[in-house]
C-alpha positions as CSV (number, residue, x, y, z in Angstrom):
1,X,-15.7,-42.2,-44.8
2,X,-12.3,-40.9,-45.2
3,X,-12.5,-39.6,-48.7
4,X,-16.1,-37.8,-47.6
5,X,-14.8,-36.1,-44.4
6,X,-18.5,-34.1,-44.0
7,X,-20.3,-37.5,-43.8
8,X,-20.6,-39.1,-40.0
9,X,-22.1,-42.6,-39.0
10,X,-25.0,-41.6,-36.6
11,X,-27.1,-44.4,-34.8
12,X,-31.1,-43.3,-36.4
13,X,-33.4,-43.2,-34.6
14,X,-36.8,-45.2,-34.7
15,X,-39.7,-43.3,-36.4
16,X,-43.1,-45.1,-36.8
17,X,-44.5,-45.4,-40.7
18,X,-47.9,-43.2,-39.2
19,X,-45.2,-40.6,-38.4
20,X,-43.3,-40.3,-41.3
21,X,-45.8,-40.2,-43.6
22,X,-47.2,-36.9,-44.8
23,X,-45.1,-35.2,-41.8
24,X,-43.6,-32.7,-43.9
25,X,-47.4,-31.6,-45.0
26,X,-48.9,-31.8,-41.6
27,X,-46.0,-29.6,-40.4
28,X,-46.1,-27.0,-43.3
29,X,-50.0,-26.6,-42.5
30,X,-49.4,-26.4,-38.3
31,X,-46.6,-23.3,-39.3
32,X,-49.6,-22.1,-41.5
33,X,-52.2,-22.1,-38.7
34,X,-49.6,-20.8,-35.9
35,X,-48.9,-17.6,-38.5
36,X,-52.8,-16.9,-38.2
37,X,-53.1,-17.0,-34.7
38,X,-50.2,-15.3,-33.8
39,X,-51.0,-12.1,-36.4
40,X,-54.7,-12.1,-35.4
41,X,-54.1,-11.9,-31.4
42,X,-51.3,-10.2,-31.6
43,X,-48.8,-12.7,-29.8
44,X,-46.0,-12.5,-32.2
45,X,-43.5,-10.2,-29.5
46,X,-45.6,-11.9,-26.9
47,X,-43.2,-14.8,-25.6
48,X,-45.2,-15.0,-21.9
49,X,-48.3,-15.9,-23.7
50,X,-47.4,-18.2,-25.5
51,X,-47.6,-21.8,-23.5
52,X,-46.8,-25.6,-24.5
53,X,-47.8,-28.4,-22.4
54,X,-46.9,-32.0,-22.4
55,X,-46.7,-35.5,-20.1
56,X,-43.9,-37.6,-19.9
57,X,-43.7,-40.9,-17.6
58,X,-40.8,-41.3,-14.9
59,X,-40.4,-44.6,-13.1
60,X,-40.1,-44.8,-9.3
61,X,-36.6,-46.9,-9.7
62,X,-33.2,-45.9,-10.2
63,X,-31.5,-47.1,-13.0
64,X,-28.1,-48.3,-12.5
65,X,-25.5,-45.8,-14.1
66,X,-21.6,-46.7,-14.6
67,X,-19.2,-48.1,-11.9
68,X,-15.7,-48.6,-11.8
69,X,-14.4,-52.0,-12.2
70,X,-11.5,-54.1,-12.4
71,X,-10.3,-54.7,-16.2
72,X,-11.7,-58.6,-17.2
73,X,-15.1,-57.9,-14.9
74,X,-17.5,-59.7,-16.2
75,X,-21.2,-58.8,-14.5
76,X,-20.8,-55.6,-11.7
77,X,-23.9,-55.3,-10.0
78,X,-25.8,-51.9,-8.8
79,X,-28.8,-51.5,-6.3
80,X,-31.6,-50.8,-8.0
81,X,-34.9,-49.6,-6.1
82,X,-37.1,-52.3,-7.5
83,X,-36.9,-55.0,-10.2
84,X,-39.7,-52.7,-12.1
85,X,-40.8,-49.5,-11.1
86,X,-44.5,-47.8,-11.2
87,X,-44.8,-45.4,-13.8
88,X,-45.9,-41.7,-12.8
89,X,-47.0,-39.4,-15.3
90,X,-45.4,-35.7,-15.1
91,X,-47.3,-33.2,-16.9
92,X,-45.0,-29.5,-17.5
93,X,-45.8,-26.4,-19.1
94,X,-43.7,-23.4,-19.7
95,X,-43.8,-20.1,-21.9
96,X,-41.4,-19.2,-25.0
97,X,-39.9,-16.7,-22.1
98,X,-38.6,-19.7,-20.4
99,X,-41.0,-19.5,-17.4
100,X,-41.9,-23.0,-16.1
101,X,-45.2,-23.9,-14.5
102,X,-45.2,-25.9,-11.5
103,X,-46.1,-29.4,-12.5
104,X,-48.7,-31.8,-12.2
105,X,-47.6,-35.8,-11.0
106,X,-50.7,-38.5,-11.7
107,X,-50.2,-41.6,-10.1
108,X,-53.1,-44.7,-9.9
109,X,-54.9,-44.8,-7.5
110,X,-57.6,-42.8,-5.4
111,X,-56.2,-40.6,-3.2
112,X,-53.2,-38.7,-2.4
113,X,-51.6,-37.2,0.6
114,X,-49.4,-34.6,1.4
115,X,-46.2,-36.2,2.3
116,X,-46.4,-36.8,-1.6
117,X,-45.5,-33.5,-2.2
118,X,-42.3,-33.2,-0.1
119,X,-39.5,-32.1,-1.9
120,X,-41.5,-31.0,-5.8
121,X,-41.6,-27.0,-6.3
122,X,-44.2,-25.0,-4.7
123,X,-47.4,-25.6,-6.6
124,X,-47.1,-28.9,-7.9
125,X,-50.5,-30.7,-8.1
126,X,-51.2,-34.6,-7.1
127,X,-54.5,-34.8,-8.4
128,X,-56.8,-37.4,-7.0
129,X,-57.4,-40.2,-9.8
130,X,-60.2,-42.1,-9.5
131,X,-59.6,-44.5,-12.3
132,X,-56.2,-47.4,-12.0
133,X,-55.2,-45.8,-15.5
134,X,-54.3,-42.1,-14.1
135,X,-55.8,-40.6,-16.4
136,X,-56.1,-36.8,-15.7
137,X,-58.0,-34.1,-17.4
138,X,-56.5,-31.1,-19.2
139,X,-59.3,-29.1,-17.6
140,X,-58.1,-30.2,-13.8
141,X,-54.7,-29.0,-15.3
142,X,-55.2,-25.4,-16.0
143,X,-57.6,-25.4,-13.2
144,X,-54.6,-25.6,-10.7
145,X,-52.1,-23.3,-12.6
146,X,-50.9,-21.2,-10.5
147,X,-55.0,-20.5,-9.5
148,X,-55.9,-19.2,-12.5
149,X,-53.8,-16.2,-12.7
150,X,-51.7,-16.8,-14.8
151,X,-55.0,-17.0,-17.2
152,X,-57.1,-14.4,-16.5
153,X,-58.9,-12.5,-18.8
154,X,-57.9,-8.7,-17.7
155,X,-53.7,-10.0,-18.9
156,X,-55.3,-10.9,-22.6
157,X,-55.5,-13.4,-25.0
158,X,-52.5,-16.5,-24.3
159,X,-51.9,-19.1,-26.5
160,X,-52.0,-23.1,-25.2
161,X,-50.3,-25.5,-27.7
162,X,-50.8,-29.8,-26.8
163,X,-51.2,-32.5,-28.5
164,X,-53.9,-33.7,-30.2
165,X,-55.2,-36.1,-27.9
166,X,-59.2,-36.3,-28.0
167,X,-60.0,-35.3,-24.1
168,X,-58.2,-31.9,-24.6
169,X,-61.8,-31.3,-26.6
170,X,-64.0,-32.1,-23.8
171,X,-66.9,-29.7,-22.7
172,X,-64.7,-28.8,-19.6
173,X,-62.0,-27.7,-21.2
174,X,-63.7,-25.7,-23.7
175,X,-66.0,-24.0,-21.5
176,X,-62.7,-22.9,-19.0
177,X,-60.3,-21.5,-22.3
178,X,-63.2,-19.6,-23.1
179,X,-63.5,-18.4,-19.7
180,X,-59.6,-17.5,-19.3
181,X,-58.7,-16.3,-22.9
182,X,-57.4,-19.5,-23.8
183,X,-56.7,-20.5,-27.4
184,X,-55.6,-24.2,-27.7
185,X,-53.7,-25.0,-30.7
186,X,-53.6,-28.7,-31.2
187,X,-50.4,-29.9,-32.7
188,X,-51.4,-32.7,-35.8
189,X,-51.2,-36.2,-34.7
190,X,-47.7,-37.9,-35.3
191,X,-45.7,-34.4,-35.4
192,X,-44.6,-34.0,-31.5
193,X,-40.9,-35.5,-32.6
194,X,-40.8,-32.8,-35.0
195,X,-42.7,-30.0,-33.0
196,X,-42.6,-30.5,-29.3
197,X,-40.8,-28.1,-27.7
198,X,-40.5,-29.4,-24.6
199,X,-39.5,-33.3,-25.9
200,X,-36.2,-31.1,-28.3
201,X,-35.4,-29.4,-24.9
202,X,-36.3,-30.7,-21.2
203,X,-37.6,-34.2,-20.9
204,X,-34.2,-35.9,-21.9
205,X,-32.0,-33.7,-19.5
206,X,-34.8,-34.0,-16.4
207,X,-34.9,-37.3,-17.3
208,X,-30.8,-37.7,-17.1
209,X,-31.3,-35.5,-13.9
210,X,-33.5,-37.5,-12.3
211,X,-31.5,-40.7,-13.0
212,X,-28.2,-39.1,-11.6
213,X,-30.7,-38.1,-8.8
214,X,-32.2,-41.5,-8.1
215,X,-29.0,-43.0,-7.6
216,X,-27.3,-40.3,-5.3
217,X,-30.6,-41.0,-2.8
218,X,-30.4,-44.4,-3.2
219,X,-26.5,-44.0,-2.1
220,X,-27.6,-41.7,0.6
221,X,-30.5,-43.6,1.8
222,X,-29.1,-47.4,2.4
223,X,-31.4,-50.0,2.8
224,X,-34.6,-47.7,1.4
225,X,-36.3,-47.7,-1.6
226,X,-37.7,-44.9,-3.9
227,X,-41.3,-45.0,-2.6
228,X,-44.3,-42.7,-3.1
229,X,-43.3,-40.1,-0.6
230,X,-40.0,-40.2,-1.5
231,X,-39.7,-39.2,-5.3
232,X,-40.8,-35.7,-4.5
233,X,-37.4,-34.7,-3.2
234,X,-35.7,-36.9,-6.2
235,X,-38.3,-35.2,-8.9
236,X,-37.9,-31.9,-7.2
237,X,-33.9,-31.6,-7.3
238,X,-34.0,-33.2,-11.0
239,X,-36.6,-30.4,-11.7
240,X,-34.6,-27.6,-10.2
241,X,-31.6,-28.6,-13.0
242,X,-33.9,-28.9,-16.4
243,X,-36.8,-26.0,-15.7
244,X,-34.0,-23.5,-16.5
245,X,-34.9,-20.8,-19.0
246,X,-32.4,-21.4,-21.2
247,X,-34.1,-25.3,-22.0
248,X,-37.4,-23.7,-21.9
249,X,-36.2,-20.6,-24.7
250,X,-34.1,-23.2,-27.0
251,X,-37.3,-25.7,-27.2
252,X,-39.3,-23.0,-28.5
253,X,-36.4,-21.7,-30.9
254,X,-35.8,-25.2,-32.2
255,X,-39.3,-26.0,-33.3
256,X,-39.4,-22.3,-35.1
257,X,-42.8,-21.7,-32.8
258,X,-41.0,-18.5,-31.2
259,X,-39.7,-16.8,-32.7
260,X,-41.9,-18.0,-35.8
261,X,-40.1,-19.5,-38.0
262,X,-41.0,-22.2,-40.4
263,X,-38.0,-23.5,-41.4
264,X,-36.4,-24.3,-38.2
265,X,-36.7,-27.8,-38.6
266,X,-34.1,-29.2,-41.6
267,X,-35.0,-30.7,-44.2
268,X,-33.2,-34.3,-43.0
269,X,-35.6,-34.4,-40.5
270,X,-38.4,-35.2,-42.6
271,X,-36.3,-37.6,-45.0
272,X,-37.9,-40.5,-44.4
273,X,-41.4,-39.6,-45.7
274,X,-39.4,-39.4,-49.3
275,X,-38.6,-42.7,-49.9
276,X,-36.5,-42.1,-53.0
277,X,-34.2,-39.5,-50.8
278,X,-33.9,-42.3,-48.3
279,X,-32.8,-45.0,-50.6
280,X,-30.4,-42.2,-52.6
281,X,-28.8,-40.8,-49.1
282,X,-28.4,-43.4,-46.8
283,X,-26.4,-47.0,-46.8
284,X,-27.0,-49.4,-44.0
285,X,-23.8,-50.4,-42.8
């Protein structure tokens, strides 16, 4: 390493063998179809029409961060919510003009309640989920954004990009794009690490945020766990740090979706699909 000063020893990071292969293609194509729609709506200048949405899962439990200690310690315990926390599923959207929508929390169960919402941004949705999976429709989504007005028809054509997941086809959703000027692009299956915006810029720092977060309340609330109708106020300050514009531009700039640009994402990145570059360029060590 000494003689090769540009060289660094970086921990990889895990990539599934569905993933890797044919990324490179699948990408090359998405850049292809994104051209198109942007040229034939007219959305290339157009950074507040042009939306990404995606879900992440938070857990209602702080996770213990680092303590002081005296040197030779051998186990320094933290209070922790919960031994395992409930998941909740956090759906976000924002524009390449770094404008965040309110979000959307899905939690099991069948009903929610108001004191739920204590502490999130105005807007935020807690839709009622009638299955124990909390599953929620992409249709109930844009439904609830911002009551449609940010969609209407007389402010033109706007451009939603998600994954590929199957229910984003449903009759529901179709028939309320078509309604709203909506065009869904559909990113290709196995290509969010590579063109998510909102995975390269916000989820890891509202995640970080929410940790820190988690463990001021639980300082500040002794003797109380993270409940339900707590982690609004948690989810809401964490929220207030990562839905900056700046996180919600640089997402959009790293995955070359706006401003276009097809060869934002290095070549490195997509490495692994070649085996022979792989075996020629990197030494386990």
């Amino acid at each position: 390493m000494e003689r090769s000063p540009s060289l660094a020893i970086r921990k990889s990071e895990g990539l599934s063998l569905a993933r890797a292969k044919g990324m490179k293609d699948k990408v090359a194509q998405f850049y292809n179809l994104l051209e198109d729609t942007l040229v034939t709506y007219n959305l290339q200048d157009k950074p507040n029409k042009i939306f990404i949405m995606d879900e992440t899962g938070i857990q209602l439990i702080n996770k213990p961060g680092k303590v002081v200690a005296i040197k030779g310690s051998k186990c320094v315990h933290s209070v922790t919510s919960k031994e395992k926390g409930e998941t909740i599923s956090l759906i976000a959207c924002n524009n390449a003009g770094g404008v965040f929508l309110p979000p959307a929390l899905m939690m099991k169960g069948v009903r929610s309640f108001d004191s739920q919402l204590n502490g999130l941004p105005p807007g935020t949705s807690i839709p009622t989920v009638e299955t124990l999976t909390g599953i929620y429709s992409l249709a109930g989504f844009i439904s609830k954004m911002d009551e449609g007005s940010l969609f209407a028809t007389k402010a033109g054509k706007v451009l939603l990009i998600l994954d590929g997941h199957s229910s984003h086809a449903s009759y529901d959703v179709i028939q309320l794009t078509n309604e709203n000027d909506i065009i869904i692009l559909c990113l290709p299956s196995h290509t969010t690490q590579a063109l998510e915006s909102l995975d390269k810029s916000f989820f890891k720092p509202l995640k970080e945020y929410y940790k820190q977060e988690a463990q001021d309340w639980m300082v500040t609330n002794k003797e109380k766990k993270i409940s339900r109708d707590s982690v609004g106020t948690v989810i809401g300050n964490a929220w207030k740090r990562a839905a900056t514009s700046k996180n919600g531009i640089s997402g959009f700039a790293a995955t070359g979706i706006y401003p276009f640009n097809r060869n934002a994402i290095p070549d490195y990145f997509f490495s692994i699909s070649d085996a022979s570059f792989q075996i020629n360029n990197a030494t386990a060590v």
